[in-house]
N, C-alpha and C positions, 0 to 999 in steps of 0.2 A: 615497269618503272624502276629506273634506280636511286636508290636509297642514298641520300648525301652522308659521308660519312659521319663518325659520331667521337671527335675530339675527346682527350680527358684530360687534358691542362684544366688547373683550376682558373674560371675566370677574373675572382680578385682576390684579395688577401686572406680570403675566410674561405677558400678551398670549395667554391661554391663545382658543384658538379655541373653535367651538359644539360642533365634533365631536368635542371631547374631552369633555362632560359626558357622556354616555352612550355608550363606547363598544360595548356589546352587552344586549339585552335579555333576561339571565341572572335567575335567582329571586336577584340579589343579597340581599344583609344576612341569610341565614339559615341558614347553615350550621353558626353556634351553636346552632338552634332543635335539639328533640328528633327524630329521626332519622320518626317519622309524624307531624312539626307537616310537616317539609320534603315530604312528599309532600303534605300538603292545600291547603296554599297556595303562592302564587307571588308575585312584589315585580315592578313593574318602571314604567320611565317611561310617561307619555304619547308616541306617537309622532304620534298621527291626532285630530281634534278631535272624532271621535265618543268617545273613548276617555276626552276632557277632559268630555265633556258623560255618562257615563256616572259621576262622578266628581261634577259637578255633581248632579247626581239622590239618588244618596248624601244628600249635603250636606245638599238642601231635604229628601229623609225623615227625617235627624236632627235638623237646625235649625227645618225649620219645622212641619212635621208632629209630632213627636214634645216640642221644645220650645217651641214656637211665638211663634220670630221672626215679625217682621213683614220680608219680603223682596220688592225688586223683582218686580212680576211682567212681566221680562224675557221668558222663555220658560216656560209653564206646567209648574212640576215641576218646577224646577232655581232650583238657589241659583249665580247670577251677578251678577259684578261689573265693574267697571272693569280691576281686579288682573289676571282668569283670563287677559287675555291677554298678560302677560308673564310666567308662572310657570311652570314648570317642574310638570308635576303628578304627583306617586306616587302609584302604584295596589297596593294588596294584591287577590290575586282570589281565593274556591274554585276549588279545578284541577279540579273535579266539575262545577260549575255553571257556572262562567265568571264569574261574580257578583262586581262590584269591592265588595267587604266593608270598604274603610280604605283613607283618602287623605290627605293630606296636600300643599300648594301650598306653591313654595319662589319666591321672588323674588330673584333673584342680583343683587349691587351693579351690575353694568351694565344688567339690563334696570328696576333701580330709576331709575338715571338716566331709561332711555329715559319710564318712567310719569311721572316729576315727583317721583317720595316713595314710603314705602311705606304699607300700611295701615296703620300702627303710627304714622308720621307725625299721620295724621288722627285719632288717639285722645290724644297726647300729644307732648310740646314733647320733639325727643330732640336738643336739640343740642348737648348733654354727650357723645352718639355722635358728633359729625360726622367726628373722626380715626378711626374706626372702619371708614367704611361701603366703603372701598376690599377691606376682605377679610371683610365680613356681609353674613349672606343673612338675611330674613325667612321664620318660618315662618307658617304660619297655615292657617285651614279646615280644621284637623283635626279627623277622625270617623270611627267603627268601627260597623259593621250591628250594631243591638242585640243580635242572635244569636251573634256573637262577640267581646263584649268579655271574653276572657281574655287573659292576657299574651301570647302568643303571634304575635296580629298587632301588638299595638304595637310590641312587641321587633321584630319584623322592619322594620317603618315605621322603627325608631331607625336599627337597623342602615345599611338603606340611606340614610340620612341621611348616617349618620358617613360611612359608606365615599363618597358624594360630596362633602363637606365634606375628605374626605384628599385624593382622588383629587386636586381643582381647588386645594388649596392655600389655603380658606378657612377660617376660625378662632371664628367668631363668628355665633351663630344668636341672634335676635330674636322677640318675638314677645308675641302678648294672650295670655294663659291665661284662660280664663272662669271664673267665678263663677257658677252660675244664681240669680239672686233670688227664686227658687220654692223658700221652705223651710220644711218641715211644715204642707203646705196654705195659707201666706199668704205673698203677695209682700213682700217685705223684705228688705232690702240689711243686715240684722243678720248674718247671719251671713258675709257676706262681710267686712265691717268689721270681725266678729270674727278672720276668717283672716288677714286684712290686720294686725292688733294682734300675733297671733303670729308671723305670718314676717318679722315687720319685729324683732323680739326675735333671730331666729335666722339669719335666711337674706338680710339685708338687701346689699345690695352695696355699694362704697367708694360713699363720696360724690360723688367725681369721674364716676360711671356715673349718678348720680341724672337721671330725668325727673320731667315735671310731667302731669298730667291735663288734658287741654284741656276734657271735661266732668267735674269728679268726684264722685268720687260724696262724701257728707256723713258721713265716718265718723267723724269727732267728736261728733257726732249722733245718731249712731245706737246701739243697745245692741251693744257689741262684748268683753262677756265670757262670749260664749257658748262652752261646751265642744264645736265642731266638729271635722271633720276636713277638710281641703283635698279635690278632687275628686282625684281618682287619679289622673288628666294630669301635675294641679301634684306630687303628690306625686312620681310618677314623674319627673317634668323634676328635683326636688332631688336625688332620688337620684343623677342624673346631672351631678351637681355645678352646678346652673343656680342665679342670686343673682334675688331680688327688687330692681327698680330703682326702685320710687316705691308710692306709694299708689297705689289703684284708678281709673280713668274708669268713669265709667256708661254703656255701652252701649243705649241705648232701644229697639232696633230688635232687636236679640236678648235685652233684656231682662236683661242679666247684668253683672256688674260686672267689669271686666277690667285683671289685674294686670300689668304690663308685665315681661318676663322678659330674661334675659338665660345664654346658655350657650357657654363659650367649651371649645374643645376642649381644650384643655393643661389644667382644671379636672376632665375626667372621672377619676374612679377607675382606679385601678388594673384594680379585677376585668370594668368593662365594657371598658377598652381591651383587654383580652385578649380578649373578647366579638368584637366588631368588627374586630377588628387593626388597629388604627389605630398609626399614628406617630406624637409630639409635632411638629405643627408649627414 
């Protein structure tokens, strides 16, 4: 097995080292879960690269197999990037099968240094963030085995989020939420344009947070008073007190329109901070 490597940028202001992001490979974030969720699954980081390429595989059967992105064919069967190898990768697994079921890739503000940007970068202009990026992490790549999208593993994916977002003393998670443009059998960015029209009514962030779309998508154009509902990610991330920061980019490559998010911790609710036990930063 090879060993991912071992970074020594500090991750925030307080020089925190590498060894303090995962100090053991516990089923964090679940212990809010219902007493037979905590026995069927488990949470825990990447520690070996086979464990990242198992993660990978995930990814290309939901992204491209099941939505069908058009993805580098880097290594046949896996969805890889430039990104995976400065990210940090959560793993949910069945404790039966051993089966990584939900992942999620986290890009800490120093190993965004070390890449140049983050992926969020290359979709939209974020330099309304730049005070920001000293204590934001990027989220992105997330996906659940079609066989288990009940609340259960995302809740735990949150979980262990929050609880490293406390642990390291970061504040501010980023990130694309997708849109599929595959709606009622025809491609059309309608209905995203339409969700774009409403959460910009309700969910919109100050203007001082606002980005721009480096490709966007035409939602002026486009028929946007459809009666939709947001994918259950996006709905889920609002619940979690997260603001919409700009109109959509068009993604071509995944084929989806993608809304640029924004989730700072001292914004969660009351009832998930008891969830997670988190501290106000």
């Amino acid at each position: 097995m090879k060993e991912l490597p071992n970074p020594t940028f500090a991750l925030s202001p307080v020089q925190m080292p590498r060894g303090s992001l995962h100090p053991g490979q516990t089923a964090t974030g679940i212990d809010f879960l219902p007493r037979r969720m905590q026995s069927t699954i488990a949470v825990g980081w990447a520690q070996h690269q086979d464990e990242v390429r198992e993660a990978q595989r995930l990814r290309y059967s939901v992204f491209a197999t099941e939505m069908g992105a058009n993805l580098p064919n880097t290594l046949q069967g896996h969805d890889i990037d430039l990104f995976d190898d400065y990210c940090e990768h959560l793993l949910v697994r069945d404790v039966a099968t051993g089966q990584v079921i939900g992942t999620y890739r986290v890009l800490t503000p120093a190993q965004a240094k070390r890449a140049g940007s983050t992926y969020s970068d290359t979709e939209f202009d974020l330099t309304r963030l730049r005070d920001m990026r000293q204590r934001m992490v990027e989220l992105g790549r997330s996906c659940v085995h079609a066989d288990y999208r009940h609340g259960g593993v995302i809740m735990a994916l949150w979980g262990a989020l929050f609880e490293f977002m406390d642990r390291n003393r970061l504040d501010t998670m980023i990130g694309c939420a997708s849109i599929p443009m595959f709606h009622n059998g025809v491609v059309t960015g309608n209905a995203a344009a339409s969700i774009w029209h409403q959460l910009r009514q309700t969910h919109l962030a100050e203007i001082q947070y606002h980005v721009r779309p480096r490709l966007a998508l035409p939602v002026e154009a486009l028929e946007h008073h459809l009666q939709v509902e947001p994918p259950a990610l996006i709905k889920g991330y609002l619940r979690l007190g997260a603001k919409v920061l700009g109109a959509p980019a068009w993604d071509p490559d995944f084929n989806t329109a993608d809304l640029p998010m924004m989730m700072r911790t001292a914004d969660l609710p009351a009832r998930y901070r008891k969830h997670f036990s988190m501290d106000v930063l």
